[in-house]
C-alpha positions in Angstrom: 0.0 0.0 0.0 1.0 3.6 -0.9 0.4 6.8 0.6 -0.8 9.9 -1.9 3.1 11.0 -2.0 5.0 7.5 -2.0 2.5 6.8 -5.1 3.7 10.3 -6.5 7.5 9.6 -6.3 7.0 5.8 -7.7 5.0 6.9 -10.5 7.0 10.1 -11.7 3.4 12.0 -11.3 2.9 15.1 -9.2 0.4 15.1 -6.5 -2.1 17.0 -7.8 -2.6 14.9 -11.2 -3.3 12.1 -8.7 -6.0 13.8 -7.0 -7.3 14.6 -10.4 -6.6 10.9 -12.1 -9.1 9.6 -8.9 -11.4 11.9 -9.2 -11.9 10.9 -12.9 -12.1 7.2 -11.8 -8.7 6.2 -13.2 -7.3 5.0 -9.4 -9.0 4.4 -6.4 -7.7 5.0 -2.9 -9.0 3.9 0.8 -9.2 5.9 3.5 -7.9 3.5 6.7 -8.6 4.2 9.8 -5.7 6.8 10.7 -7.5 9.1 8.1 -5.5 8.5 5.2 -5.9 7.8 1.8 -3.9 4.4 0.3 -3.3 3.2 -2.8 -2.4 -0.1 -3.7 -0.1 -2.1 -6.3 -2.8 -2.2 -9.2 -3.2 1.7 -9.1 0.6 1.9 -9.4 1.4 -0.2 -12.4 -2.3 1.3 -13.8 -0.5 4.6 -13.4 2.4 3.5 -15.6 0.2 2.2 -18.4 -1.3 5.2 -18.5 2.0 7.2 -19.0 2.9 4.6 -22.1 0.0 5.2 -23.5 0.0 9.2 -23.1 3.7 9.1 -24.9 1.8 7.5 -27.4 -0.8 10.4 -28.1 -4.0 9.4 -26.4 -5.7 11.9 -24.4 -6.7 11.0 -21.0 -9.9 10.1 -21.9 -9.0 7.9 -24.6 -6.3 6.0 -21.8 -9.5 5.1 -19.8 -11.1 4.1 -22.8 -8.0 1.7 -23.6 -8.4 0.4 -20.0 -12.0 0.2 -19.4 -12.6 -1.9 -22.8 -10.9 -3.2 -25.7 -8.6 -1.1 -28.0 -10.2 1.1 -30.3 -7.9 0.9 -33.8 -9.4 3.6 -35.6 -8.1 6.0 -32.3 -4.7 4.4 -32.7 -4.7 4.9 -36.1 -5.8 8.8 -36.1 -3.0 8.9 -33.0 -0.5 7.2 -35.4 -1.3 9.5 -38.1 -1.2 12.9 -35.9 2.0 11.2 -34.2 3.5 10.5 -37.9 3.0 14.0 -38.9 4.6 15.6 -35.2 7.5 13.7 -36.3 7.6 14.8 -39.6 7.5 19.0 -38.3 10.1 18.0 -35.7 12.3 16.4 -38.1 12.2 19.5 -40.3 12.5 21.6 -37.3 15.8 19.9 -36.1 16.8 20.4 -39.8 16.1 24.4 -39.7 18.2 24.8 -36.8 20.6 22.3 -37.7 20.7 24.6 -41.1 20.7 28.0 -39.3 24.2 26.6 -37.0 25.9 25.8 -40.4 25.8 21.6 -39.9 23.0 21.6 -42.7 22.1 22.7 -46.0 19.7 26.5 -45.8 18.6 25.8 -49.5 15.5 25.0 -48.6 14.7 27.6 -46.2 15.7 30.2 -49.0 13.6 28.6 -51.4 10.8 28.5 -49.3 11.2 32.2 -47.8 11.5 33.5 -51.9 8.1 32.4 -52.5 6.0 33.2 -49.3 7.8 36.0 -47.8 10.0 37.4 -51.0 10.4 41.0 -48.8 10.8 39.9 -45.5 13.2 37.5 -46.9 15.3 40.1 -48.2 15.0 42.5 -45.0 16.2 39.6 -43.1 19.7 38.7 -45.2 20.1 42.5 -44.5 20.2 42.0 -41.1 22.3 39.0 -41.3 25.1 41.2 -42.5 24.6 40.8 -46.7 24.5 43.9 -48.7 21.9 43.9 -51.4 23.7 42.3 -53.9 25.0 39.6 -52.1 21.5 39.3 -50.3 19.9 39.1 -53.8 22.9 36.2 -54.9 21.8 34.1 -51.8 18.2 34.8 -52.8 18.6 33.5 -56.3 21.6 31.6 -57.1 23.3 30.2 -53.5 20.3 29.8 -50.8 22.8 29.2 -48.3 24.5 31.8 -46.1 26.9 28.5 -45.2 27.8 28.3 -48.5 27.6 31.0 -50.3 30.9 32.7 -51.0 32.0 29.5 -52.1 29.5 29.3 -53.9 29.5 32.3 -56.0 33.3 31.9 -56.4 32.4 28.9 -58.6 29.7 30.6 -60.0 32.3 33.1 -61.3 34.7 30.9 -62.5 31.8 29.5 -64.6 30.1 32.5 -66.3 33.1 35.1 -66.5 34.4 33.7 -69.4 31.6 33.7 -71.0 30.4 36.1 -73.5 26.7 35.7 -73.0 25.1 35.4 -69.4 21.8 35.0 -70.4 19.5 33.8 -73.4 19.1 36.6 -76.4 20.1 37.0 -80.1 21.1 40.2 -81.8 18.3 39.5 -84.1 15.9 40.1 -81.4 17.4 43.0 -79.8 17.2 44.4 -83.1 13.4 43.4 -83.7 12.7 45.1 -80.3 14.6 48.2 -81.1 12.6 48.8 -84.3 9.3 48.3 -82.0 10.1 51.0 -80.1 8.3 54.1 -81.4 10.2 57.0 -80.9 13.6 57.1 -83.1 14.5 60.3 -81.8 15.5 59.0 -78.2 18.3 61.0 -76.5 19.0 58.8 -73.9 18.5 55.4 -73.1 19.3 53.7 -69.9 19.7 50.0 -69.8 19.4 48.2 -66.6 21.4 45.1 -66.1 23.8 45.4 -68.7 26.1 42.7 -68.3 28.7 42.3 -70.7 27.3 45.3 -73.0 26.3 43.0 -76.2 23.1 44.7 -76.4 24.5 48.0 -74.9 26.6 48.0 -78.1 23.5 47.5 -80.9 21.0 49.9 -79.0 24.1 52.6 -79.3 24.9 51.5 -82.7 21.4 51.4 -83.9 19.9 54.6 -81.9 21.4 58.4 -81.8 20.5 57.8 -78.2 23.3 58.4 -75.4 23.6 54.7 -73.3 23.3 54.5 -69.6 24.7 51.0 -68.9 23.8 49.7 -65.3 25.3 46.4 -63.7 26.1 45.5 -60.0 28.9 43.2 -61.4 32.1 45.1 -61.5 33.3 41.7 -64.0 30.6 42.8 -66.6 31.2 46.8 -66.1 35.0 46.3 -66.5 34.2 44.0 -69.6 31.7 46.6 -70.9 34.5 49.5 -70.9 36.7 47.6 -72.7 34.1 46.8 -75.4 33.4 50.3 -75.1 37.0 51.0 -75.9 36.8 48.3 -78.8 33.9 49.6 -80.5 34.5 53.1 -80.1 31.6 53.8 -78.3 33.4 56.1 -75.8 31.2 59.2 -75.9 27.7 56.8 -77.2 28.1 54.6 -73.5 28.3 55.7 -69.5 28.5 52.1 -67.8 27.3 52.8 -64.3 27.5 50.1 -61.3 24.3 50.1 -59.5 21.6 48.1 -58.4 18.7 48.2 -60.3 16.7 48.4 -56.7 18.3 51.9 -56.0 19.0 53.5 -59.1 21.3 57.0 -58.9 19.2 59.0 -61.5 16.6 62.1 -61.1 13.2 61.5 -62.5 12.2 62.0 -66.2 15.7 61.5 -67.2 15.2 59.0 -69.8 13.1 58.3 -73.0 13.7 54.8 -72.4 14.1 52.0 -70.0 15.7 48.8 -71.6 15.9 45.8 -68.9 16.5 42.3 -70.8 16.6 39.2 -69.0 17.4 40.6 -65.2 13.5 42.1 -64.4 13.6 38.9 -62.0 15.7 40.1 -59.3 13.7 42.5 -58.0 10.1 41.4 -59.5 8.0 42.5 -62.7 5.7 44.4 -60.5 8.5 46.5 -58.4 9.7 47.5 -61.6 7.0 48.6 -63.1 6.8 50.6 -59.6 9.6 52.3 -59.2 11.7 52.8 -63.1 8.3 54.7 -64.2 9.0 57.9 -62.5 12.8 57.5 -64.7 11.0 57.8 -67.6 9.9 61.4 -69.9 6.8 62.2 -71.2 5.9 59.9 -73.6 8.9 57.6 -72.8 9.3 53.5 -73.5 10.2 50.8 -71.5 11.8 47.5 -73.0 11.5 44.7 -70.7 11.8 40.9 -71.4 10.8 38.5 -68.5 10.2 34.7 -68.1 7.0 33.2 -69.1 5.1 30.0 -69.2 3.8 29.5 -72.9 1.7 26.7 -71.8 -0.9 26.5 -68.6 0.0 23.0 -68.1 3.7 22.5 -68.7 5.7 19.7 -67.7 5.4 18.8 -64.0 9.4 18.7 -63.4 9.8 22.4 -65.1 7.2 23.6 -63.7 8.9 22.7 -60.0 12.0 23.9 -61.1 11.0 27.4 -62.1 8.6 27.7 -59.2 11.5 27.2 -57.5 14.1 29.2 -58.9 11.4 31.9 -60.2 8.2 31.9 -58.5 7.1 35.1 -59.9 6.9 33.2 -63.6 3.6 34.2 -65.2 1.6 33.4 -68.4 1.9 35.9 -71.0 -2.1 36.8 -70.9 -1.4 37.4 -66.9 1.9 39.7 -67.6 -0.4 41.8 -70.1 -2.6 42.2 -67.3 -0.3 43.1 -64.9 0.9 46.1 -67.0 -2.5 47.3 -67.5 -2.9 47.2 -63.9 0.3 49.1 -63.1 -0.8 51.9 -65.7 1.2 51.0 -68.7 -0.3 50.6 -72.6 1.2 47.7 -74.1 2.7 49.0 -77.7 3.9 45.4 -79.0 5.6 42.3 -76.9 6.9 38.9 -78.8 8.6 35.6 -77.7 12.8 34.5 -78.0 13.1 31.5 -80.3 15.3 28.7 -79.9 18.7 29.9 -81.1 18.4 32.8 -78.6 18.6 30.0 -75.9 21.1 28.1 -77.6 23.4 31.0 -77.9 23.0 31.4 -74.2 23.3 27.7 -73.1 25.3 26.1 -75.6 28.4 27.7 -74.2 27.4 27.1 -71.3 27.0 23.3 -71.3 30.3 23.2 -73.1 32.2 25.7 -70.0 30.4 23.1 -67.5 31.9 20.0 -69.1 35.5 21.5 -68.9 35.0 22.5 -65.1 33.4 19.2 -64.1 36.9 17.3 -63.2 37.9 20.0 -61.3 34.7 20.9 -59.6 33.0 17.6 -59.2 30.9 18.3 -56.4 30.1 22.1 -56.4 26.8 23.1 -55.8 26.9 25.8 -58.7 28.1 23.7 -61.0 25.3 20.9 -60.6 22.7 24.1 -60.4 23.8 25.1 -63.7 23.9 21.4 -65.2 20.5 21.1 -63.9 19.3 24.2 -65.6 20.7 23.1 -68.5 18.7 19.9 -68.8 15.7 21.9 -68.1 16.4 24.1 -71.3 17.4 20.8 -73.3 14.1 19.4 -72.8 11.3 22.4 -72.7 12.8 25.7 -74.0 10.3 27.4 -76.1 8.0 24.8 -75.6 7.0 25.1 -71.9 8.6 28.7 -71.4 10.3 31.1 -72.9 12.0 34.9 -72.3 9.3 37.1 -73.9 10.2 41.3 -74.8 7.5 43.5 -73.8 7.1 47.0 -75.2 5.4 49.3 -73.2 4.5 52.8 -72.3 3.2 54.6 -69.3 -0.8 55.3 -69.7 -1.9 58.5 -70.2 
């Protein structure tokens, strides 16, 4: 026989959950004659099926039900179930802070944070100690602030020396200069420049003076000396900047020329904040990822929900222009051999680095990406030019 507080120790239980367990009928004491209340054996070892079956789930009531009559399945199952999925959000808890200590991978805590919290997400890298441009590399390319300046060191080594960092052809630079409708442009500023290849036709095939923004110092140093090469001196002002925080006063432009790089900061912040740029009457150029299909292949459509959640249907984008006060003048598609000239080169740089980088993260990003384009380029999605003009 126990007393109330031998019964406590023995069973791991406070007092007070005793007096409660008996008054709910799962133990039953005896009051001797000295006044006090006993307990015996059977109330003890009922206490410690009671604890199993609480680490198992079960709710009180559903432990007297267990002992009171046979065992109800379809509660263990729903128990099993709820305990399976508890697991699952501790697992991926452990994970997160695992991640956030540097013993795991971040990737997909970026990822996720990109698509359900794209500002926050950013507002928090700042505070982490990244600068916006290497907040917006960890955003897009790295995902890991464990990895990431190794990361974009072997991004680097990939693209620098490559001519082309992203899909386009000079045929349709050139169709989407001769859509633009005012010839008389004095000065252009393009935003995310890169390596100047279009800088170079918009200044060879305008009278227009060319702004030419990257946050890359690689592509502006490559830009001057293309600048140099072309003689473009006094046609071309490269600038690095970020395209989020651009150093110019409003209405200084009659055009806005932004091919391939709109991503970074979002198709609708863009349309925000480069309209005030713009003159009376002035033009913006901007090509942007698209889906040309509503149901494309299950695997790309991961992948570029992924990498690029903001990726939108060409009716939707004409929309979203509409919506943010801008009259669409004409807007067409890139064809295949603008990819190709993109990621031909690229497959073939990748090849040469792969027995020397085996196991870098950018390097199997970029083969990945690769397949991607190999199987569903201009099929599933495309880069698509928009010309456009502020509303009257």
């Amino acid at each position: 026989m126990y007393l109330i507080s031998e019964l406590a120790t023995k069973a791991g239980i406070s007092r007070t959950t005793l007096l409660y367990y008996e008054k709910q009928g799962l133990i039953k004491g005896h009051r001797l004659d000295n006044g006090y209340r006993h307990y015996s054996e059977s109330d003890l070892q009922r206490l410690f099926l009671i604890k199993q079956l609480q680490s198992a789930g079960l709710t009180l009531k559903e432990c007297q039900s267990c002992l009171e009559a046979k065992l109800d399945k379809s509660i263990l199952s729903e128990r099993l179930t709820q305990l399976t999925e508890d697991i699952q959000k501790k697992t991926q808890a452990r994970e997160l802070l695992l991640g956030l200590l540097g013993e795991r991978s971040q990737r997909e805590l970026h990822s996720s944070l990109s698509k359900s919290a794209p500002n926050v997400h950013l507002n928090w890298l700042n505070t982490q100690g990244y600068d916006e441009k290497e907040a917006l590399r960890l955003k897009w390319l790295s995902k890991d602030m464990n990895e990431h300046n190794a990361y974009m060191n072997d991004f680097m080594t990939i693209f620098t020396p490559l001519e082309q960092w992203a899909p386009g052809s000079k045929q349709d630079t050139l169709n989407a200069i001769s859509l633009m409708p005012n010839q008389q442009m004095r000065r252009i500023l393009e935003i995310g420049s890169g390596k100047g290849g279009s800088t170079v036709l918009l200044a060879n095939n305008t009278k227009a003076h060319i702004t030419a923004v990257d946050n890359e110092p690689v592509a502006i140093e490559q830009l001057n000396q293309k600048i140099k090469d072309s003689q473009l001196v006094d046609r071309i002002s490269p600038v690095c900047a970020s395209m989020t925080a651009l150093p110019f006063e409003a209405k200084s432009f009659d055009a806005i020329w932004a091919e391939s790089c709109v991503y970074i900061m979002g198709m609708e912040n863009a349309l925000q904040q480069w309209k005030p740029l713009l003159k009376d009457d002035g033009i913006l150029v901007v090509s942007d990822l698209v889906w040309l299909t509503d149901m494309p292949d299950e695997n790309v459509k991961q992948f570029w929900l992924s990498n690029y959640p903001d990726i939108q249907t060409i009716p939707t984008r004409l929309k979203l222009f509409q919506a943010q006060g801008y009259d669409v003048i004409d807007h067409f598609s890139l064809g295949l051999n603008a990819w190709e000239n993109y990621w031909l080169p690229l497959k073939a740089r990748v090849e040469a680095l792969q027995p020397t980088m085996p196991t870098s993260q950018a390097l199997l990003d970029v083969e990945q990406e690769i397949g991607i384009y190999e199987t569903s380029v201009a099929k599933d999605f495309t880069y698509h030019y928009f010309i456009v003009k502020p509303s009257k």
